[in-house]
Every structure is written in structure tokens, then in C-alpha cells.
C-alpha positions as CSV (number, residue, x, y, z in Angstrom):
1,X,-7.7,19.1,0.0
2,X,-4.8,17.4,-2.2
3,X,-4.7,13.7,-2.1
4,X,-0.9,13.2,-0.9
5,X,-0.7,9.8,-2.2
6,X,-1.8,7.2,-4.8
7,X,-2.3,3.4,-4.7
8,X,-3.7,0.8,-7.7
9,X,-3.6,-2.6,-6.1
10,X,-2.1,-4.9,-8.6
11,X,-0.4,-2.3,-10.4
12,X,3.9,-2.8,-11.1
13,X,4.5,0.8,-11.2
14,X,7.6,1.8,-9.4
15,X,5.7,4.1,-7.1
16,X,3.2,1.3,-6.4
17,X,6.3,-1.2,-5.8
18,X,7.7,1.2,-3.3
19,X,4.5,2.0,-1.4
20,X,3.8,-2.1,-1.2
21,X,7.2,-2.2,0.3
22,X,6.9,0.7,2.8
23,X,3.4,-0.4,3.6
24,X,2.1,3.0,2.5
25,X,-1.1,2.0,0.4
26,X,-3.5,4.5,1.8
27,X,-6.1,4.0,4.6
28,X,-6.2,6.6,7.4
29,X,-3.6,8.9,6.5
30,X,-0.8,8.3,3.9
31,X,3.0,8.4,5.3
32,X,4.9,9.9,1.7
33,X,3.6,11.7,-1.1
34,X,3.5,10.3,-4.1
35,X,5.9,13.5,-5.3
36,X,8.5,12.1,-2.4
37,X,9.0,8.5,-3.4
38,X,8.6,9.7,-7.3
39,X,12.0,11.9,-6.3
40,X,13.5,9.1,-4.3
41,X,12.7,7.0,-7.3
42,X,14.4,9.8,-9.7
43,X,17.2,10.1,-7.6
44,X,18.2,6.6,-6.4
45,X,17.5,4.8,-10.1
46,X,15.7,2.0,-8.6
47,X,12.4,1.6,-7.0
48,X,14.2,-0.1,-4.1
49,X,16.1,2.4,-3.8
50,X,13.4,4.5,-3.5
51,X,12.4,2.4,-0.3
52,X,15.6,2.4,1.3
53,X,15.4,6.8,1.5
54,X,11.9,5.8,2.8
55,X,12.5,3.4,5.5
56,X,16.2,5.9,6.4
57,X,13.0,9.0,6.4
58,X,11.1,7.1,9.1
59,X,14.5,6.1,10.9
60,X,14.6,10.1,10.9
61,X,11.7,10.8,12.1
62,X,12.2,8.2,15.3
63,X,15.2,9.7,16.2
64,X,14.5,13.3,16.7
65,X,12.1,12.2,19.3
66,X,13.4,8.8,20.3
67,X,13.1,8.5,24.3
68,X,13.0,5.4,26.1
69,X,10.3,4.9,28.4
70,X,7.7,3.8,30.6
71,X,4.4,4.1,29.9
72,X,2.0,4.2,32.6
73,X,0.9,1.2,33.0
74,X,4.0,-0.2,33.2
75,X,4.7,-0.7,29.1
76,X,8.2,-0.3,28.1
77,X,8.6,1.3,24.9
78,X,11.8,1.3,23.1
79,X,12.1,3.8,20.6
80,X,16.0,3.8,19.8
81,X,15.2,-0.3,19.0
82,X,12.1,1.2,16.6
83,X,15.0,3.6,15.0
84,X,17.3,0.7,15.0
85,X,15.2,-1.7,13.3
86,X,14.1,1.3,10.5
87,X,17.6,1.9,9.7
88,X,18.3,-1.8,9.1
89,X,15.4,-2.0,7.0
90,X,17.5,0.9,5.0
91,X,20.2,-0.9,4.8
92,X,18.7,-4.1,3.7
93,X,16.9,-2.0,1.0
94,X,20.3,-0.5,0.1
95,X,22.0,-3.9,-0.8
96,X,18.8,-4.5,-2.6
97,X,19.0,-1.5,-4.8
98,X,22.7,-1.8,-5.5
99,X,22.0,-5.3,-6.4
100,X,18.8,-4.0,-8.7
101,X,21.2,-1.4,-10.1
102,X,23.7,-4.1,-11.3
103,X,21.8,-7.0,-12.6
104,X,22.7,-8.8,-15.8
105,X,21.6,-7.4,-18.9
106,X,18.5,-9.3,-20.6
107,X,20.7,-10.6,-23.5
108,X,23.1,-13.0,-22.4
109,X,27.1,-11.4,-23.2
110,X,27.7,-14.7,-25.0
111,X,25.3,-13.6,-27.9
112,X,26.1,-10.2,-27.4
113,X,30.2,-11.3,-28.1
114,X,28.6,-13.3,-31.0
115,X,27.1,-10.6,-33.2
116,X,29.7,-8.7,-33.0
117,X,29.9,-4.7,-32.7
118,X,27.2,-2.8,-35.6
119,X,29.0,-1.7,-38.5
120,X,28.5,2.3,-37.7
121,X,30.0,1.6,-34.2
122,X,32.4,4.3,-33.2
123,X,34.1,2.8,-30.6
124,X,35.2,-0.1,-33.3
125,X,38.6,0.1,-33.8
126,X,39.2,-2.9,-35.8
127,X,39.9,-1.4,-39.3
């Protein structure tokens, strides 16, 4: 049997980022493949965006069984707030990636502006 799903504790992979943040690092049963969030990953650009497609895959799965009920001994179980809450959690990791996506570069544009464009630059137009 294929192991779905990997986990190296301490590890600041993207894939291990993303299952820290989902809460999928093993134990019983594992919730994504490893091939799923690497694709999320692919696709989104970010690790956290990778998370938000993970927490709106859960917020799927809720809904297409989501019934409100009473269990029998008198438990109520909510499962439109369950979807509620997993599609926040999307959300949330949305604004996250987006914010991820757009940080400031490493070199600050002051020193950047200083140096000046490289001589074989061919956007240059200063001739």
C-alpha cells in the first residue's frame, strides 16, 4: 500500500508548512496527499496558498453532506457552522497568500535605485 502522505517534523519545506498548517502530519490516516498540496502548492505560488485550497477542500467535503442535527443523546451537531468556520479558514489563508505573494523584495528599492540598471540591460533607454 502507497503511503499518501509525508511529514519531517522540523522540516521548512513548503509541503511540510502546509501540512503543519492543515494539521495533516500523519497519525491514523492522512487527510491530502502529498501529490494534492504539492499541486495546490504549484498552482497557488505560495505554500499558504496551498492551505487556503486545503481548508476550501474540507469546506467541500462538509457541505455535500452538511445536515443539522440531533444526535441521540440529545447532542446538537452543527455541520453548516463546521463548513462555515472551514471556509473562513480559506479565506483567512487567502489574504495570507496574497499578502505572501506580494511582499517586499529582500533588497531594499533604495539600493536597488542606487546601483542603477546593468549595463547590458535592455529595457535601458537612457542612451
Amino acid at each position: 500500500m502507497a503511503t499518501l502522505g509525508t511529514y519531517t517534523a522540523g522540516s521548512t519545506s513548503n509541503l511540510n508548512r502546509a501540512r503543519r498548517a492543515l494539521n495533516d502530519t500523519g497519525g491514523a490516516a492522512w487527510t491530502f496527499s502529498d501529490a494534492e498540496i504539492n499541486d495546490w502548492i504549484a498552482d497557488r505560488g505560495t505554500w499558504q496558498g496551498a492551505v487556503a485550497e486545503g481548508y476550501r477542500c474540507l469546506a467541500g467535503r462538509v457541505a455535500r453532506s452538511a445536515q443539522d442535527y440531533t444526535d441521540a443523546s440529545g447532542v446538537s451537531v452543527t455541520q453548516t457552522a463546521n463548513y462555515d468556520l472551514l471556509k473562513q479558514q480559506a479565506d483567512d489563508w487567502d489574504a495570507r497568500a496574497a499578502a505572501a505573494a506580494t511582499s517586499t523584495p529582500t533588497i531594499p528599492k533604495a539600493i536597488i535605485r542606487a546601483l542603477g540598471t546593468s549595463p547590458s540591460d535592455p529595457y535601458d533607454t537612457r542612451s
